[in-house]
C-alpha positions in Angstrom: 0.0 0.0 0.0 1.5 3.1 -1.1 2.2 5.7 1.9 0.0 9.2 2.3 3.3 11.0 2.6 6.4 12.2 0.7 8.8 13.5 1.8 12.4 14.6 -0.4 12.9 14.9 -3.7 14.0 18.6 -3.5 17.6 17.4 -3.4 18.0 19.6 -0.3 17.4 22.9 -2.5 14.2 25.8 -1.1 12.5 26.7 -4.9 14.7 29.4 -6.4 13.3 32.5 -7.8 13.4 31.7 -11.6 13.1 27.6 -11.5 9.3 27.5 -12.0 9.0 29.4 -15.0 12.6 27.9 -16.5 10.2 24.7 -15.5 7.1 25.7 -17.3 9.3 27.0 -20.6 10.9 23.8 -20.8 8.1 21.5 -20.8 5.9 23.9 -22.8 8.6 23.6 -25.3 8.4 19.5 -25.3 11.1 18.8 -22.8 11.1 16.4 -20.6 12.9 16.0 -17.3 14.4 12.7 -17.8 15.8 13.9 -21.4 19.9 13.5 -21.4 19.7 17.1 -22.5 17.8 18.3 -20.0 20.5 19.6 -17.8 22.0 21.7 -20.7 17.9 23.5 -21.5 17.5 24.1 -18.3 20.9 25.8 -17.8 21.4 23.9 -13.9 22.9 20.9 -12.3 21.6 17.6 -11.9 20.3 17.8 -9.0 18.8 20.7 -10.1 16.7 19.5 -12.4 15.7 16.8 -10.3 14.9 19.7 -7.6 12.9 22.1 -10.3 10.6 18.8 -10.8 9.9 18.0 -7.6 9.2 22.1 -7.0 7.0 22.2 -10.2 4.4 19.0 -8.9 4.3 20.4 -5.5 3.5 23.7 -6.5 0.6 21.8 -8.3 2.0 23.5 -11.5 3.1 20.1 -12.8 0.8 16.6 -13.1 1.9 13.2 -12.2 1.9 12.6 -16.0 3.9 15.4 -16.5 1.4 17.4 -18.1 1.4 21.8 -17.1 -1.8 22.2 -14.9 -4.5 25.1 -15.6 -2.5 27.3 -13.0 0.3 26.8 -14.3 -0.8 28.1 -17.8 -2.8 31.1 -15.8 0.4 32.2 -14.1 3.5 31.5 -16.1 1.8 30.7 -20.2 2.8 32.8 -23.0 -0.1 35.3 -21.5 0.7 34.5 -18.0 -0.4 37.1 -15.8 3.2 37.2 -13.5 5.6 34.6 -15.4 8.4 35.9 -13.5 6.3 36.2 -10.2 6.8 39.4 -9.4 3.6 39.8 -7.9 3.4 39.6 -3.7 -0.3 37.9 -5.0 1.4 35.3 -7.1 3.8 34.4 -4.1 1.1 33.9 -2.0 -1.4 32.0 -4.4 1.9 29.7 -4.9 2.4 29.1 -0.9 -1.4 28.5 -0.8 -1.1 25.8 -3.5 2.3 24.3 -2.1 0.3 23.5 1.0 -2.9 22.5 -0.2 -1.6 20.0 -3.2 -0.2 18.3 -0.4 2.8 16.5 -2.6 5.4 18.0 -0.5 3.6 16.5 2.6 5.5 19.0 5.0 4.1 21.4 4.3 0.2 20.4 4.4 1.2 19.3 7.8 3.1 22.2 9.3 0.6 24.7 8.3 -2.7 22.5 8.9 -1.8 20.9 12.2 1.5 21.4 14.1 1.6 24.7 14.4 -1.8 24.6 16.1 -0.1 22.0 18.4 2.8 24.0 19.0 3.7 27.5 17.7 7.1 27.8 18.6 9.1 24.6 17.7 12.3 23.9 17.3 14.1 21.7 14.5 14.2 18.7 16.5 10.6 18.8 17.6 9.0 19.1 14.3 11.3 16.1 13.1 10.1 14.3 15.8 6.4 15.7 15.0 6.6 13.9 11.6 8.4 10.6 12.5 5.2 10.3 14.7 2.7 11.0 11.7 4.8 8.4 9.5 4.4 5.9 12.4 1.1 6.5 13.1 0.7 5.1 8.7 3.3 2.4 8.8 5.7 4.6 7.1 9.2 4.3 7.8 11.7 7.1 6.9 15.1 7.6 7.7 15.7 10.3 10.0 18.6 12.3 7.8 15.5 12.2 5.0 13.2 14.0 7.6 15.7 16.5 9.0 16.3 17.1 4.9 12.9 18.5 4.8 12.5 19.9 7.8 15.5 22.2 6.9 14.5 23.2 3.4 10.9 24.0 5.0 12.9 26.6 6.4 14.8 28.1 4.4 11.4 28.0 2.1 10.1 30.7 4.4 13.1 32.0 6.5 16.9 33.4 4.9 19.3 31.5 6.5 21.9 33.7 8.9 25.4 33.3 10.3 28.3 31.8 8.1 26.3 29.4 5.7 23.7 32.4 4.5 24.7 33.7 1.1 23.5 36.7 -1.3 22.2 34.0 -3.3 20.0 32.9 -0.3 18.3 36.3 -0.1 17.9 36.9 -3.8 16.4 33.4 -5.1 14.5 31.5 -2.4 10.9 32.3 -3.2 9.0 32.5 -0.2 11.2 34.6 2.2 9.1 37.7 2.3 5.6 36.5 4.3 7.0 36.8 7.6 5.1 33.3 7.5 8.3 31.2 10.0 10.3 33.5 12.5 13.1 32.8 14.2 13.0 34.1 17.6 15.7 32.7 20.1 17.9 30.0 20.9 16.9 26.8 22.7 17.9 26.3 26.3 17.7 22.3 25.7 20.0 21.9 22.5 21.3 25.4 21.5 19.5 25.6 18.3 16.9 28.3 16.9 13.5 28.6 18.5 11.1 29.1 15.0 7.5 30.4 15.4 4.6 30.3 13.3 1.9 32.5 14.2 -1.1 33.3 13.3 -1.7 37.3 11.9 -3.7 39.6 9.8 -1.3 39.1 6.9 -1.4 42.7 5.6 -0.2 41.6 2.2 -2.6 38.7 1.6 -4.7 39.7 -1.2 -8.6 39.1 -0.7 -8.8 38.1 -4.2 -6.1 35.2 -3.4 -8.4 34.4 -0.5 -11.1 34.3 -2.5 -9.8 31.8 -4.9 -8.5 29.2 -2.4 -11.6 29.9 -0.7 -13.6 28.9 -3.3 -11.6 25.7 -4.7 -11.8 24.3 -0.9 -15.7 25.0 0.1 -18.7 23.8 -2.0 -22.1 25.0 -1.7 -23.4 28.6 -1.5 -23.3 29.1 2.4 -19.8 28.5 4.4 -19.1 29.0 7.3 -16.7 31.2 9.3 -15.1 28.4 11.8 -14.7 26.3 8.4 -12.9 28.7 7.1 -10.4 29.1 10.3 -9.8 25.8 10.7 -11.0 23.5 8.3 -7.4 21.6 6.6 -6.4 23.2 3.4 -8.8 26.3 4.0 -7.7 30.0 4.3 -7.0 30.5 8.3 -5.0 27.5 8.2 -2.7 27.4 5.0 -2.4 31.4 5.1 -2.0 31.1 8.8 -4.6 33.7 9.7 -6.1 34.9 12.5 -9.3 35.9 13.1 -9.2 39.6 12.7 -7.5 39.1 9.8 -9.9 36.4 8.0 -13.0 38.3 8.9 -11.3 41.7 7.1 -11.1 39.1 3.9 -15.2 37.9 4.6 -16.3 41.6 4.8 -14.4 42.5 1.8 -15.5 39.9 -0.3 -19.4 40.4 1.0 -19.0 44.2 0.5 -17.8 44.3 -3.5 -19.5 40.8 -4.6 -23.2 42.0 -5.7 -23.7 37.8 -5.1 -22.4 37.1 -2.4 -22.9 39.0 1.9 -21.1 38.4 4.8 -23.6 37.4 7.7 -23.3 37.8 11.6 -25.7 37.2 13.2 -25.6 36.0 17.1 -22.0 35.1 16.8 -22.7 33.1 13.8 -20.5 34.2 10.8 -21.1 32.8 7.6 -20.5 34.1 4.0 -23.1 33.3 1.7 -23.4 33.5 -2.1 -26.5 33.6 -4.3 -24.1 32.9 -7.5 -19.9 31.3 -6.9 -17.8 33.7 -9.3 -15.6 31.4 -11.3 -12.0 31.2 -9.3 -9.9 32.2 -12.4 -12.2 35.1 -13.1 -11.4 36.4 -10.0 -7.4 36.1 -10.4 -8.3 37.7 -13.8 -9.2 40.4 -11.5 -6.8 40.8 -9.4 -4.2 41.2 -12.2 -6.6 44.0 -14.1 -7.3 46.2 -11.5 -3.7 46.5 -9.6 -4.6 44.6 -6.4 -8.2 46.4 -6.1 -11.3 44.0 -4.8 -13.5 44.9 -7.4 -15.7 43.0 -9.5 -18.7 44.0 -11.9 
């Protein structure tokens, strides 16, 4: 029986700045990853390439059949709307599609359960965290493949400091500028940093990005707030919001949508909508009208 999980296949490299859309050009072009020429087209190392794939499937860009997804086309095609993801937007529809793909499995997990376990964690205890989880399925992994991942899903989220951080580090890893991971001290127990993950208003979040994971994880014209907040996959927990900042999003989307009102009534918050807009319409809109919530 095949396992829930994966874990590696990033070759211990975060996503670097250009690799998705060097991805998306070579196999819009007919490449394949396996090709003996792919290393030369792609312009990287082996391991590289190896990395680029695994970053293009978990950023559901990329199918198992190595066929470009509707996203992919939407974000990095001939008309992409942000093919060199320039966009804070972009960033965040990619982090909120990295989680809820869920084929880099640390990061559906980080963001959808430990951190509500434990928001300050160090190295050690989120490695531990996930050796559980592959227990708990009959999945064995070797430790130095866990503490792999555990350290690229930092330096996803977090520049490295001290000795080993590089320009490089700051100017190619893709996800740096969320805030999203902190790290905040040293551990008393082994010495090494104490990370946090906490949930804020996420100033930078668009609503529209909101709008469009919210609407790919919630059938059905009514949903309700606490869904929302905590449901796995759904906005409060991949975007790691609270609960100011999730009911900003619910009001904004109520207050421009002529189909759609944000309810609260008796402490029961729910966001209704006589007619779903399409998801990609929305993104359409967020590119067209420079980040405003506004839809006709």
């Amino acid at each position: 029986m095949s396992s829930p999980f994966t874990f590696s296949g990033h070759e211990s490299f975060p996503c670097r700045q250009l690799w998705l859309k060097k991805g998306y050009d070579f196999i819009s072009q007919g490449g394949k990853f396996s090709d003996d020429d792919a290393i030369v087209r792609l312009g990287v190392g082996k391991n590289m390439v190896t990395s680029i794939q695994f970053w293009m499937r978990s950023f559901g860009l990329l199918t198992d059949s190595s066929e470009l997804t509707p996203i992919a086309n939407f974000v990095l095609g001939e008309d992409g709307k942000d093919p060199f993801l320039e966009d804070i937007g972009t960033l965040w529809l990619l982090h909120y599609l990295l989680v809820s793909t869920g084929r880099a499995t640390i990061y559906q997990l980080a963001f959808n359960e430990f951190r509500k376990q434990r928001v300050e964690f160090t190295r050690e205890q989120l490695t531990n965290y996930l050796n559980r989880k592959c227990g708990d399925v009959g999945y064995a992994l070797s430790p130095r493949t866990l503490r792999s991942d555990v350290d690229v899903f930092i330096r996803t989220y977090l520049s490295p400091l001290g000795k080993s951080h590089t320009v490089e580090d700051d100017l190619f890893s893709l996800l740096i500028d969320f805030d999203l991971i902190q790290g905040i001290a040293r551990s008393k127990m082994d010495g090494g940093t104490v990370y946090r993950i906490e949930s804020k208003d996420r100033e930078t979040l668009p609503t529209q990005v909101v709008l469009f994971a919210l609407l790919e994880q919630n059938p059905g014209q009514s949903i309700s707030f606490s869904r929302l907040m905590a449901d796995p996959n759904n906005v409060g927990s991949a975007f790691a919001l609270n609960r100011d900042g999730l009911q900003r999003h619910a009001e904004a989307i109520g207050g421009a949508l002529a189909n759609a009102t944000f309810t609260d009534d008796a402490g029961i918050k729910e966001l209704q909508f006589v007619e779903r807009p399409d998801p990609f319409t929305v993104l359409e809109h967020y590119y067209q009208n420079a980040q405003v919530l506004a839809f006709s």
